[in-house]
The first five atom37 places (N, CA, C, CB, O) and aatype in JSON, in Angstrom:
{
  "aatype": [20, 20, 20, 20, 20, 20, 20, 20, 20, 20, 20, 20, 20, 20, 20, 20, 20, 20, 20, 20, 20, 20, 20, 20, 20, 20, 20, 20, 20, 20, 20, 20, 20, 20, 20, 20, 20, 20, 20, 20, 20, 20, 20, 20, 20, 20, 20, 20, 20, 20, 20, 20, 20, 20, 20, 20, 20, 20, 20, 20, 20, 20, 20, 20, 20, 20, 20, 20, 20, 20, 20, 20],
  "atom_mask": [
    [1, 1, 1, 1, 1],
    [1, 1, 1, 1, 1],
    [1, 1, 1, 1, 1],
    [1, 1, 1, 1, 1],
    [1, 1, 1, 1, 1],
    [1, 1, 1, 1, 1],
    [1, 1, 1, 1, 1],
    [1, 1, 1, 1, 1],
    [1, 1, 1, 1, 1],
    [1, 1, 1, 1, 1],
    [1, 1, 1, 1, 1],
    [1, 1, 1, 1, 1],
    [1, 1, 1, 1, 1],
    [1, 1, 1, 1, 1],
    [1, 1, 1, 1, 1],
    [1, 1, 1, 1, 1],
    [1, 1, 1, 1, 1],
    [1, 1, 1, 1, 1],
    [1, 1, 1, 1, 1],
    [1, 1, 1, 1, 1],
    [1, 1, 1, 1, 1],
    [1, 1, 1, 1, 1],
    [1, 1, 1, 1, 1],
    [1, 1, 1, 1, 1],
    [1, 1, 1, 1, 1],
    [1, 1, 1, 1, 1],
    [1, 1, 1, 1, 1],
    [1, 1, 1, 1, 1],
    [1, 1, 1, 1, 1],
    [1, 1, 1, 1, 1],
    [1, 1, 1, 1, 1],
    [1, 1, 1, 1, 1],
    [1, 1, 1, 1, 1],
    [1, 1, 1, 1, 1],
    [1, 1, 1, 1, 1],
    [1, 1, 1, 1, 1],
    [1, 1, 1, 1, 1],
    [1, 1, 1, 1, 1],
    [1, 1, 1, 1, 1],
    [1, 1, 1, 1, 1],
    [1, 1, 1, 1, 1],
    [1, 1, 1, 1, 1],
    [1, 1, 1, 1, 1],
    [1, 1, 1, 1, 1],
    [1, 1, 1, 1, 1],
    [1, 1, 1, 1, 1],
    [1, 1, 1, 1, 1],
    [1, 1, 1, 1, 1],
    [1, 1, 1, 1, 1],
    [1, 1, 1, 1, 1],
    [1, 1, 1, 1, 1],
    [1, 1, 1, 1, 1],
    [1, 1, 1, 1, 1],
    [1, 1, 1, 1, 1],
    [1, 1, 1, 1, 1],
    [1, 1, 1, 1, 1],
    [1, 1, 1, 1, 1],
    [1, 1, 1, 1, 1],
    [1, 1, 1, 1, 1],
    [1, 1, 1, 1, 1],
    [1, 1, 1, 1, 1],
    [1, 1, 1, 1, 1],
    [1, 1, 1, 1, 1],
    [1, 1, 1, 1, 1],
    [1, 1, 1, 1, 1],
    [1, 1, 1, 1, 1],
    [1, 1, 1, 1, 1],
    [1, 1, 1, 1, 1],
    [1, 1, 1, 1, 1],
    [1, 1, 1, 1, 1],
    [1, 1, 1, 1, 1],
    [1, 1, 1, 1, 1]
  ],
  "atom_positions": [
    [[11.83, -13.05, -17.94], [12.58, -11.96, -17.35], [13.76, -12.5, -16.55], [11.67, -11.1, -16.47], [14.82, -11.92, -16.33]],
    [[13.36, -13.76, -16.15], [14.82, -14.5, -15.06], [15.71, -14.92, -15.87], [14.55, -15.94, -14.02], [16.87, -14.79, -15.49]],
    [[15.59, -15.23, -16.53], [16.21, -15.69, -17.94], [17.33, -13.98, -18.34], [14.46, -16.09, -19.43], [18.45, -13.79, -17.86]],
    [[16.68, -13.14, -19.17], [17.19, -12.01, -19.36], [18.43, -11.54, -18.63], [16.27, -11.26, -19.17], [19.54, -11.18, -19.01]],
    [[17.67, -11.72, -17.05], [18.62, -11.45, -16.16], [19.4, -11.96, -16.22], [18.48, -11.45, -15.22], [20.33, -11.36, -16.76]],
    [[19.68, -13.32, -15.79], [20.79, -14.23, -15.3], [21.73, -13.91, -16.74], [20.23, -16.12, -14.95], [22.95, -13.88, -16.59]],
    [[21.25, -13.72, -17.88], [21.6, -13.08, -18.87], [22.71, -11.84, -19.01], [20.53, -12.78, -19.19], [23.56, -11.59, -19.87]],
    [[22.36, -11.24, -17.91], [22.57, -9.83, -18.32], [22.26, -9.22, -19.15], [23.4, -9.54, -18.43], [23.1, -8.64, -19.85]],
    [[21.33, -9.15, -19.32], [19.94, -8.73, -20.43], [19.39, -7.32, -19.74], [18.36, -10.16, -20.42], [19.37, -7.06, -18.54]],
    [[19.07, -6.69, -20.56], [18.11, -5.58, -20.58], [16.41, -6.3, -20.35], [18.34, -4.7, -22.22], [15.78, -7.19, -20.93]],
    [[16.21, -5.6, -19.46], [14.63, -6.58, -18.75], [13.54, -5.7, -18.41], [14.88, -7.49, -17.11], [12.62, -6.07, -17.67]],
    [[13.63, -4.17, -19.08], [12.92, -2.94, -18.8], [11.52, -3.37, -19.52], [13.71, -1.47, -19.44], [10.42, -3.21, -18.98]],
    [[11.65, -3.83, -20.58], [9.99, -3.75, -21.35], [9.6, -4.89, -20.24], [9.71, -4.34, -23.51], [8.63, -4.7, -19.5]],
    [[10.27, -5.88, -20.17], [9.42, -7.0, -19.94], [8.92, -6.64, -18.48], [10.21, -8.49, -20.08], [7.75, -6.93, -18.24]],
    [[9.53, -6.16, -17.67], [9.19, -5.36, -16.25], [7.79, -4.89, -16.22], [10.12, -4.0, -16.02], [6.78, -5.2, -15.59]],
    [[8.07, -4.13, -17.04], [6.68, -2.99, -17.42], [5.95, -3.99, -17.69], [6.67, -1.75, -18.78], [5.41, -4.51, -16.72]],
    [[5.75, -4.47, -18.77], [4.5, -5.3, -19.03], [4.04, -6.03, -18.02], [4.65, -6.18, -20.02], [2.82, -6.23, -17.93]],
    [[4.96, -6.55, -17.09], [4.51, -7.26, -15.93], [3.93, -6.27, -15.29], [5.5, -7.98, -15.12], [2.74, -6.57, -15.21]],
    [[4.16, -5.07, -14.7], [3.83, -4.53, -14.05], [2.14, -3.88, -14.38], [4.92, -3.88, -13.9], [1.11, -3.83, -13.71]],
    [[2.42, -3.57, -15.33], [1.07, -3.73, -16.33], [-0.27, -4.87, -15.74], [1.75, -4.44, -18.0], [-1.4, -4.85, -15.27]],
    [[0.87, -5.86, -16.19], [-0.38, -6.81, -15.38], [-0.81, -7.05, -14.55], [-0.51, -7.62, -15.3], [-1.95, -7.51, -14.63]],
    [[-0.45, -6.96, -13.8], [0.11, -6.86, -12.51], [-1.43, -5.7, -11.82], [2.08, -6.04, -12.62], [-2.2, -5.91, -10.88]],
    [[-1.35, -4.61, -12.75], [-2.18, -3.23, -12.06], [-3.96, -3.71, -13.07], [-1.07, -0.98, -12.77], [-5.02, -3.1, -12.9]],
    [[-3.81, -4.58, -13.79], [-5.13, -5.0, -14.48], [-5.81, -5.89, -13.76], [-4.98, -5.58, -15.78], [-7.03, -5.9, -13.61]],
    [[-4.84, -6.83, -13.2], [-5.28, -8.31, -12.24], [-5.51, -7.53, -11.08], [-3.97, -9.73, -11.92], [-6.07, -8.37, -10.38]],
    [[-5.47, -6.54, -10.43], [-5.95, -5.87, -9.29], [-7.12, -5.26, -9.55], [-5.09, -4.96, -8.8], [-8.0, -5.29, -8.7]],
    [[-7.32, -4.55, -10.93], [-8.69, -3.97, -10.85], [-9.61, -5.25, -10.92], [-9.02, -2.85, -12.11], [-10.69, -5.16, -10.32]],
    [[-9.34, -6.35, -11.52], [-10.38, -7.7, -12.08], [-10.61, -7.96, -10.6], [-9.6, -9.3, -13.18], [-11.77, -8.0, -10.17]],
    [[-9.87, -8.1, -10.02], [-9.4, -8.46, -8.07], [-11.04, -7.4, -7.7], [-6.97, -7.29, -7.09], [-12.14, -7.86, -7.42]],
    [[-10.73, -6.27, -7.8], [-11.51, -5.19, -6.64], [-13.12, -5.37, -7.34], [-10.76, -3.09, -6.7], [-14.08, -5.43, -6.57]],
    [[-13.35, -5.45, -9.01], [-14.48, -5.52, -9.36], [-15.24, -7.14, -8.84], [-14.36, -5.17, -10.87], [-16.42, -7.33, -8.55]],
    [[-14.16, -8.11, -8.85], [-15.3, -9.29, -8.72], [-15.06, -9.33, -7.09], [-14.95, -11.05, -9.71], [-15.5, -10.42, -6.73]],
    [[-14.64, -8.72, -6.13], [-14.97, -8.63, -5.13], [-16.29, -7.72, -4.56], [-13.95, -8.4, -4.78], [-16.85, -7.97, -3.49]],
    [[-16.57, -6.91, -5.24], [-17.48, -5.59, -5.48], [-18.92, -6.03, -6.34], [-16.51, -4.35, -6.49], [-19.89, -5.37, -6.73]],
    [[-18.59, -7.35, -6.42], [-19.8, -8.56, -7.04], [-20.3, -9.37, -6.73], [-19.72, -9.2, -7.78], [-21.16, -10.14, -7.16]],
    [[-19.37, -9.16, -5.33], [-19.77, -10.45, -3.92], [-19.14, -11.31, -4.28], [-21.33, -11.15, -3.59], [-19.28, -12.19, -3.43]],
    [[-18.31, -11.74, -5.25], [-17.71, -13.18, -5.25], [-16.2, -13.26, -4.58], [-17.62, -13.71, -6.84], [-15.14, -12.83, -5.04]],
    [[-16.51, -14.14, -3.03], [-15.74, -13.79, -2.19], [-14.94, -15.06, -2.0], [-16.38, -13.21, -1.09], [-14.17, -15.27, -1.07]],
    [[-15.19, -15.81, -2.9], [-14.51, -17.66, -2.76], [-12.84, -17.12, -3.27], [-15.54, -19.33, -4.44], [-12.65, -16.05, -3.84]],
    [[-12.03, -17.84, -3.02], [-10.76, -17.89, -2.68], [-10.35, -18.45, -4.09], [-10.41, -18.73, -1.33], [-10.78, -19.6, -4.07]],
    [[-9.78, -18.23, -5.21], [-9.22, -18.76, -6.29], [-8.15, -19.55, -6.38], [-9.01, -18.0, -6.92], [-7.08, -19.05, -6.73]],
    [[-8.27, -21.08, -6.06], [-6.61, -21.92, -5.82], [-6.36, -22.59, -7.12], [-6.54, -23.33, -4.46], [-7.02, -23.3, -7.88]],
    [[-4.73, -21.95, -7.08], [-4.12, -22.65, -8.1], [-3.2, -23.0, -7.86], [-3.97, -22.23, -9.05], [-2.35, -22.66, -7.03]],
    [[-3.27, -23.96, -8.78], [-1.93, -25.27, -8.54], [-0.66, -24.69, -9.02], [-2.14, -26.9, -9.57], [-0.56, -24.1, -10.1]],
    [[0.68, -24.94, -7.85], [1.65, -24.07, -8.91], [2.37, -25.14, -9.24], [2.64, -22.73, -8.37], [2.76, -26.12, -8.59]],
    [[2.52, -24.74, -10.54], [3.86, -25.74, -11.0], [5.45, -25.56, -11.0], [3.73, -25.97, -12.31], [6.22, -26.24, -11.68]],
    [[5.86, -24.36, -9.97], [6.46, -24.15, -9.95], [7.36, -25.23, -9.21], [6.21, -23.2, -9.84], [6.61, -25.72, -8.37]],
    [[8.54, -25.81, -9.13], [9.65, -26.72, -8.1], [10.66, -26.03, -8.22], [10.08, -28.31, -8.43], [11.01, -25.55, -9.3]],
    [[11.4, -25.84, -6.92], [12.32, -25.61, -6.8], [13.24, -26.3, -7.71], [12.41, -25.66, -5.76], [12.67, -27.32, -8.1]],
    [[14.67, -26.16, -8.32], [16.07, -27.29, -8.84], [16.17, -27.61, -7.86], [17.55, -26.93, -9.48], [16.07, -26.96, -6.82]],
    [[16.55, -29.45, -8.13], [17.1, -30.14, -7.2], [18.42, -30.27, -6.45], [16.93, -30.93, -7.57], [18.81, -31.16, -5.7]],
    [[19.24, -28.74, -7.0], [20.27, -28.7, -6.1], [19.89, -28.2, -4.54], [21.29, -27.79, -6.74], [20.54, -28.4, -3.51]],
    [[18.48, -27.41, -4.72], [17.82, -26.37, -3.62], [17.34, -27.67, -2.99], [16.5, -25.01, -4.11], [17.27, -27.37, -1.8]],
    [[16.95, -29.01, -3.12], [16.66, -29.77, -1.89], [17.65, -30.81, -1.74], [15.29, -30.37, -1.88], [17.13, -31.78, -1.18]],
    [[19.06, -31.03, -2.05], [19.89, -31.29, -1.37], [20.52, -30.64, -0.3], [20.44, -31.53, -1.97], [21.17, -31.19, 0.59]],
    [[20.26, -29.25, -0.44], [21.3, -28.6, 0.53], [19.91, -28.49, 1.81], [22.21, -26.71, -0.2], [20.09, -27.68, 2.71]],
    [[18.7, -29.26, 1.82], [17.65, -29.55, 3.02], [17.75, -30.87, 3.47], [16.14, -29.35, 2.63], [17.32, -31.15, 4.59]],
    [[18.48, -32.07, 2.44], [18.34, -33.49, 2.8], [19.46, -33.6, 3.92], [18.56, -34.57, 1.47], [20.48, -32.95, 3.68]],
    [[19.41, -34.35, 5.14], [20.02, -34.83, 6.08], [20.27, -36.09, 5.84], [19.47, -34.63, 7.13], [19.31, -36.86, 5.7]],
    [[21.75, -36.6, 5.74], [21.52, -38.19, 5.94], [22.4, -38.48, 7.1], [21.95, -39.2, 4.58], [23.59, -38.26, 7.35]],
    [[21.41, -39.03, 7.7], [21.33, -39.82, 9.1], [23.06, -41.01, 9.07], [19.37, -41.05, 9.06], [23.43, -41.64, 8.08]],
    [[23.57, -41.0, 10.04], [24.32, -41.7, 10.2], [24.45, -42.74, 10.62], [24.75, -41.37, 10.47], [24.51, -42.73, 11.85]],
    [[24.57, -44.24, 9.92], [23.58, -45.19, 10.51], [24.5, -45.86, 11.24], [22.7, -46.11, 9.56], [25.69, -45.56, 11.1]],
    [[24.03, -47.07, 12.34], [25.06, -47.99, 13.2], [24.04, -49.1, 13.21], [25.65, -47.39, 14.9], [22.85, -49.2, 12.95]],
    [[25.01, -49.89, 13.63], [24.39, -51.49, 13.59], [24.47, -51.6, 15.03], [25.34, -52.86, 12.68], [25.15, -51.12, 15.93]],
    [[23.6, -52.34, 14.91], [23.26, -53.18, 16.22], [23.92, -53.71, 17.06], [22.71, -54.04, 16.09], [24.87, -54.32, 16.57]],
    [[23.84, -53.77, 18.63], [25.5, -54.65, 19.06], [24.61, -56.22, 19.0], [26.48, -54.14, 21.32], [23.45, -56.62, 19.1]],
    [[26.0, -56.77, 18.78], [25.54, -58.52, 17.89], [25.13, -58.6, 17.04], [24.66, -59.46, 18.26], [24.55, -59.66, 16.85]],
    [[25.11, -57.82, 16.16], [24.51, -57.94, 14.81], [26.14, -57.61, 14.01], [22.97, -56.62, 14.47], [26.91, -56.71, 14.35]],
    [[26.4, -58.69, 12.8], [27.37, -58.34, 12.04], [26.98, -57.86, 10.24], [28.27, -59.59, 12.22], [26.06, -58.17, 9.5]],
    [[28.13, -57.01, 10.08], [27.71, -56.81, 8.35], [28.27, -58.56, 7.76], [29.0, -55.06, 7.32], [28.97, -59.49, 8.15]],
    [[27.1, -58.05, 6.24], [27.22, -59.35, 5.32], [27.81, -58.88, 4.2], [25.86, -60.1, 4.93], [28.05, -59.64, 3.27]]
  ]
}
């Protein structure tokens, strides 16, 4: 659907279907809670940010030398 977009794509079905899922993974949600199974489901995301999004977080430090110390 991000795709579509950035596209300028028509992204209505694919919406829906998400949304779809979206309202199925809630009932699966309320029944296995309603079954006592109350453990926490972790998943790994594989999602990363692009590495333009953690340059604009990297700081580089401005370095100085030492007094009495010379460059080589």
């Amino acid at each position: 659907m991000h795709e579509q977009i950035n596209r300028d794509e028509d992204c209505t079905f694919i919406a829906e279907e998400i949304m779809k899922m979206r309202g199925v993974m809630s009932e699966l949600a309320k029944e296995r809670r309603l079954l006592g199974d109350t453990d926490p489901i972790v998943v790994a995301s594989l999602f990363y940010p692009p590495p333009t999004a953690w340059l604009s977080c990297v700081r580089v430090a401005e370095r100085h030398l030492m007094p009495g110390t010379s460059r080589m």
